[in-house]
N, C-alpha and C positions, 0 to 999 in steps of 0.2 A: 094624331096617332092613326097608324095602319091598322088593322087588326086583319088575317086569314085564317078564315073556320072551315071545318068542311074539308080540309085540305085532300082527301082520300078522293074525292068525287071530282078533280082537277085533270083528271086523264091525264095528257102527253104533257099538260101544261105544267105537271110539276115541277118539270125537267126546268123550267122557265124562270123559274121563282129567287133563285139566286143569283142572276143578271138585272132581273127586272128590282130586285131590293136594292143590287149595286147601285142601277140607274136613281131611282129615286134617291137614296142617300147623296148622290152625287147634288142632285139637282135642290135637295132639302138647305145643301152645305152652300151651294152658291146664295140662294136666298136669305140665307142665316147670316154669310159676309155681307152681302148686301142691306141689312138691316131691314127685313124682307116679311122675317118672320116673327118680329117684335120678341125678341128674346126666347121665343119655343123650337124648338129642336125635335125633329121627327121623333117616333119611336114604334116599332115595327114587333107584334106578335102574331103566334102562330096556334091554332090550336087543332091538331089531325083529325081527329074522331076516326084514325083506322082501325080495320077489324083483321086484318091483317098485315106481314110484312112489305109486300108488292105496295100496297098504299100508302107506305111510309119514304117512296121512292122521292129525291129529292130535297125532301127534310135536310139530311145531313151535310148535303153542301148550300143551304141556306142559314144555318144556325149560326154560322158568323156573323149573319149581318140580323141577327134577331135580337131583340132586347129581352122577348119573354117569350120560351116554351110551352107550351103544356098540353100532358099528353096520362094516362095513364099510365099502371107499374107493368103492364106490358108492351106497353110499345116505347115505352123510356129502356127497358133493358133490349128489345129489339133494335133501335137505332144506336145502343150504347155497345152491343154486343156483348153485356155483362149481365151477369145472372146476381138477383139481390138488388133490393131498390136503392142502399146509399153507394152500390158498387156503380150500378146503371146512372147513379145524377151524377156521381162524380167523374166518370166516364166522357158524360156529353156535356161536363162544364172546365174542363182542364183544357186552358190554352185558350179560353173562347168567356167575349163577356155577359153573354148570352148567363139571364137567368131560367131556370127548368123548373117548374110546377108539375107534380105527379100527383096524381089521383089515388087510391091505395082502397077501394070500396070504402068497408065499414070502419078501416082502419084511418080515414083521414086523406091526408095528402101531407107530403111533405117536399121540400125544396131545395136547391143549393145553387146560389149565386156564384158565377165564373171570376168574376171581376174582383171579387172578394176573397174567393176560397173557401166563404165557411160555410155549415151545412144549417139551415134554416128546423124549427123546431116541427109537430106534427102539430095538423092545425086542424 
């Protein structure tokens, strides 16, 4: 497992991030044909901690190759460009199998998996 935290504090290298996941997946899938990886299969999350838009720069051409999101209910409706949090997950999980974890303060967090379509309960 990958795991990228912190993502706001990546400067230019945001930009970097959705080439460089291509490459590893690429190079995870040769290993995995090759019997390489004894049956484990990468998987790649991402968690921004931005305080703004500007820092979310990046993210959205990464999220294809992401397994799990997670970001709070403002910066899931910033990258979603939708206002309301099941409008925002469903937003940044249509078409992508990318699952999305939102933070929501007092009120939880709640989720919706792409690959599935359905919207996860508040947890």
């Amino acid at each position: 497992h990958v795991h990228f935290g912190g993502f706001y504090s990546y400067g230019p290298l945001r930009h970097e991030l959705a080439p460089l996941l291509a490459r590893l997946r690429e190079e995870a899938s040769g290993l995995a044909a090759d019997g390489r990886l004894g049956g484990c299969c990468l998987t790649v999350s991402l968690d921004s901690n931005a305080f703004e838009a500007s820092q979310l720069d990046g993210v959205a051409d990464a999220l294809g190759q992401l397994d799990v999101f997670k970001g709070n209910r403002s910066e899931v409706e910033m990258l979603s460009g939708r206002q309301g949090l099941d409008e925002a997950l469903r937003g940044l999980t249509e078409g992508r199998a990318c699952t999305v974890v939102a933070t929501d303060g007092i009120h939880g967090a709640r989720f919706r998996s792409g690959d599935v379509g359905a919207e996860g309960a508040k947890a």
